[in-house]
PAMARVO-85261 format. One line per field, with one value per residue (C-alpha): x, y, z; residue in one letter. Coordinates in steps of 0.02 Angstrom, whole numbers, plus 50000, padded with zeros to 5 digits. Example, Ala and Ser with C-alpha at 12.3 -4.5 7.8 and 13.67 -1.06 7.14 Angstrom:
2
x	(50615,50684)
y	(49775,49947)
z	(50390,50357)
residu	(A,S)
***
This chain:
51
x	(48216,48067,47885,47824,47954,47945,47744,47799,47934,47844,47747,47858,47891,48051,48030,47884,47917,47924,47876,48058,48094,48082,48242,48140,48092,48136,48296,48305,48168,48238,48407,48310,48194,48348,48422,48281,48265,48445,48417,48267,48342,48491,48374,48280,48419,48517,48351,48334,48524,48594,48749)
y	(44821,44861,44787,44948,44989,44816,44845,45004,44928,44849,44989,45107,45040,45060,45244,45315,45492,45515,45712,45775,45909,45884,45899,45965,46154,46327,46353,46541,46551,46488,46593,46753,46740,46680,46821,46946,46871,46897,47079,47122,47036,47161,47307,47259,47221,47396,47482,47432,47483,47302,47321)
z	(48565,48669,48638,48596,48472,48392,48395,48292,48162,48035,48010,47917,47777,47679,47580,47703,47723,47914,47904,47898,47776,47590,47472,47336,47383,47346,47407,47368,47447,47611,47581,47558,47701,47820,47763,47787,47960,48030,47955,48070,48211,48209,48174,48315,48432,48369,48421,48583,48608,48648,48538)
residu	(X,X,X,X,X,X,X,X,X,X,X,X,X,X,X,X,X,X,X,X,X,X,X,X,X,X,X,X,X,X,X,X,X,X,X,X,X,X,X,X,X,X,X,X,X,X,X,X,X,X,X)
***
């Protein structure tokens, strides 16, 4: 272990929330808008002829 990342250690503590995503959320959400996104990118591909 470096200095700097034993400077850094103690200070996450066990249970900190580091900024990754959160399990609680709406996942329909997240399916619908994926979904809605892979639509416009093969409209948008399809109109510019590159299939």
């Amino acid at each position: 272990m470096t200095a700097n990342a034993a400077a850094i250690a103690p200070a996450v503590l066990p249970g900190t929330r580091t900024g990754g995503p959160r399990e609680d959320g709406p996942k329909i959400l997240e399916h619908v808008m994926g979904w809605t996104l892979v639509v416009v990118v093969a409209m948008f591909v399809t109109q510019l002829g590159l299939l």
